[in-house]
Every structure is written in C-alpha cells, then in structure tokens.
C-alpha positions in Angstrom: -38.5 12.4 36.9 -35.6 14.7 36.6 -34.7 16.9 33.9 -31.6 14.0 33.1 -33.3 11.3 32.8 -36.1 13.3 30.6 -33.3 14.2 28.1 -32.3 10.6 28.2 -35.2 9.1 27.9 -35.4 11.8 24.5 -32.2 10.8 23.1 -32.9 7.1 23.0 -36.4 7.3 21.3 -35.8 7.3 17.8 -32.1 7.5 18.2 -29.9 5.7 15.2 -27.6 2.9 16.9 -24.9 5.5 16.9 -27.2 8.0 18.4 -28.2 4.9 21.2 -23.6 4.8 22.0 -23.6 8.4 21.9 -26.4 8.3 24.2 -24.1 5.9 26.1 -21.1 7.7 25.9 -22.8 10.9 27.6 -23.9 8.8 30.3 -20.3 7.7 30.7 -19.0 11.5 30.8 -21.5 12.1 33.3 -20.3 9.3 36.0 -17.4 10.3 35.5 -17.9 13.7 36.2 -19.7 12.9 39.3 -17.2 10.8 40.3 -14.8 13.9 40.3 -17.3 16.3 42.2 -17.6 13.7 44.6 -13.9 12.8 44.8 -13.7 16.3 45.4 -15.2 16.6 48.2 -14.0 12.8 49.7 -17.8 11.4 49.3 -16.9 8.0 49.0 -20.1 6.1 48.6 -21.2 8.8 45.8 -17.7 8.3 43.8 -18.0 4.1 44.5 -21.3 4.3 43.0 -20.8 6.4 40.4 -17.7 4.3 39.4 -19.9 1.3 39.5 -22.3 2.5 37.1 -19.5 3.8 34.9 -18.1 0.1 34.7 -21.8 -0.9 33.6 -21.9 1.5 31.0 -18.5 0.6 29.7 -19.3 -3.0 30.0 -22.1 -2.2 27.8 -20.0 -0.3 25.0 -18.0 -2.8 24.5 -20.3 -5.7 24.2 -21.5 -3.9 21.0 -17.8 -4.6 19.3 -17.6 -6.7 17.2 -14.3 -7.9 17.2 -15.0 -10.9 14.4 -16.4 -8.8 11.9 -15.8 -5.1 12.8 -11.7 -5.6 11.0 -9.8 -2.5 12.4 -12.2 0.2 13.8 -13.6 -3.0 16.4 -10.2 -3.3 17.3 -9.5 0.3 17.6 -12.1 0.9 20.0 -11.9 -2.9 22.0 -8.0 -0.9 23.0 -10.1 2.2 23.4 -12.5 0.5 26.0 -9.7 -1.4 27.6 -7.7 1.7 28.1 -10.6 3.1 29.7 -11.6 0.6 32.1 -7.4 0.6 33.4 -7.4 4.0 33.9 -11.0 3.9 35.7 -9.5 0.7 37.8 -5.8 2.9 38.2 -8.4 6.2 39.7 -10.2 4.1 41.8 -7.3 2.9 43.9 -5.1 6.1 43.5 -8.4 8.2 44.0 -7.1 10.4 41.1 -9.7 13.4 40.0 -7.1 14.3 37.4 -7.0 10.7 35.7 -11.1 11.1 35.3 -10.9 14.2 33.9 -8.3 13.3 31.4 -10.2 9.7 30.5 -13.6 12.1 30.2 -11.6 14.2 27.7 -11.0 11.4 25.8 -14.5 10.3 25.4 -15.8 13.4 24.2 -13.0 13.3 21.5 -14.5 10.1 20.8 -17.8 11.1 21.1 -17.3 13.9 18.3 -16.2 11.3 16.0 -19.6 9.1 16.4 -21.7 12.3 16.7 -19.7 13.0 13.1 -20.1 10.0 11.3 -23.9 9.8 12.8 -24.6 13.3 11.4 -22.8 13.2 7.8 -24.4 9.9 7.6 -21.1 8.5 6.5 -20.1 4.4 6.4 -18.5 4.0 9.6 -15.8 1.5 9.3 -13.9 3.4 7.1 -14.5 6.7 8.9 -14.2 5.5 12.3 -11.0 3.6 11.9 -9.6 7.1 10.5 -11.5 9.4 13.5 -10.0 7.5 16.1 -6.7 6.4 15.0 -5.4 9.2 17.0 -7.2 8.9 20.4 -7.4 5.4 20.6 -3.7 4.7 19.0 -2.4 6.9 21.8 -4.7 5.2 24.6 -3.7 1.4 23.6 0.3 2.3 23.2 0.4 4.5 26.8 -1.5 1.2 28.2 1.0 -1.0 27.2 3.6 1.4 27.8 2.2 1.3 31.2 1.9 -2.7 31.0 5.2 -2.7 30.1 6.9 -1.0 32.5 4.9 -3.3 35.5 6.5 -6.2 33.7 10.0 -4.8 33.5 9.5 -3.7 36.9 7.9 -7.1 38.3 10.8 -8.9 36.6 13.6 -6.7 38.3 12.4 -7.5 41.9 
C-alpha cells in the first residue's frame, strides 16, 4: 500500500462529512496535478487517466449538492462544479497545463473555506455561501462569459 493511499485511507476514518469532501477535494488536486506532470512530459495515457478519475471525483462532489434544499451555497458550488468540469473538458482538448494549474488553485481556495468551516465548527450555509462567493462568483460569470461569447460567435457565422 503506498504511503497515499495510507493517508487516505486516514483521512476518511472518522472524518466529519466535510472532512470526507475535503478528503475528496485533495484527491481532486492530486489528479490534477498528475495530469500536469504528465502533460508535461506528453504522457498521454497517464494524463487520460488521470483526467478520467478527476471526472469521477467531480462527479462525486457534486452529487452531494443539494440543489432543493441547500438555497444559495448548493447553488454556489453546483456553478463551482460546473466551472470546473468546462475547464477540465476545455484542457483536455487544448492540452493546457496552465488551465489545470489555475482550476487546481481554485480548489484549494475552496478547500480552505471547507477545511474552515470544518475546523471552527461553524453552520455552513451561512458561512459557506459567504467563503465562496468570491471564487465561485468569479468561476460561474467567466463560464458564461465564455458561454457567451460561443453563442455570439456561433450566431455571427
């Protein structure tokens, strides 16, 4: 067993359910990451399969929102995971290391803000919606920003 999967099999024993998506989140930062060393170096099953897992993960994070009852944090971070999984989709095809490392800074911002809330103990819908109204704010306007401008685009040709 390796030393990662050790520390992640760690973190998820016991962990609080923000502790289990901060878990999650890590595991996010770290395909990503791989995905750039292996972009680097134009290993393309290594960054396909990294990429994969990422989309798993993802997939995971956001089947824990609850859009229904979650009011404005749920929607903050269903934008957030959206955002994420474009720009993943946009790196894939334009195999762009600099559009993982930017979308891994992003996590960890968000990341701080669970590892927050999970450490104060604090209510999180109130606290979260206030933590990421900055990251995920900018992430959902640039996407449709970018949405935008396809239409416009689409519509002119």
């Amino acid at each position: 067993m390796t030393t990662e999967m050790t520390y992640r099999r760690m973190s998820v024993a016991g962990a609080s359910p923000i502790g289990l998506m901060i878990v999650l989140l890590d595991t996010l930062v770290g395909d990503f990451r791989r995905a750039v060393a292996a972009l680097d170096v134009n290993d393309i099953e290594t960054r396909c399969r990294e990429l994969n897992h990422a989309i798993l993960v993802l997939g995971q994070l956001d089947s824990w929102v609850d859009i229904k009852n979650g009011g404005e944090s749920a929607q903050a971070l269903a934008r957030f995971y959206a955002y994420l999984r474009a720009k993943m989709m946009e790196a894939m095809g334009t195999k762009s290391a600099r559009l993982l490392e930017a979308q891994i800074a992003m996590i960890l911002h968000v990341r701080s803000a669970w590892h927050n809330l999970d450490t104060q103990q604090l209510p999180v819908p109130e606290k979260l919606t206030e933590a990421l109204s900055g990251v995920a704010g900018s992430a959902y306007q640039s996407m449709q920003d970018g949405i935008a401008e396809r239409v416009r685009f689409s519509q002119t040709a």
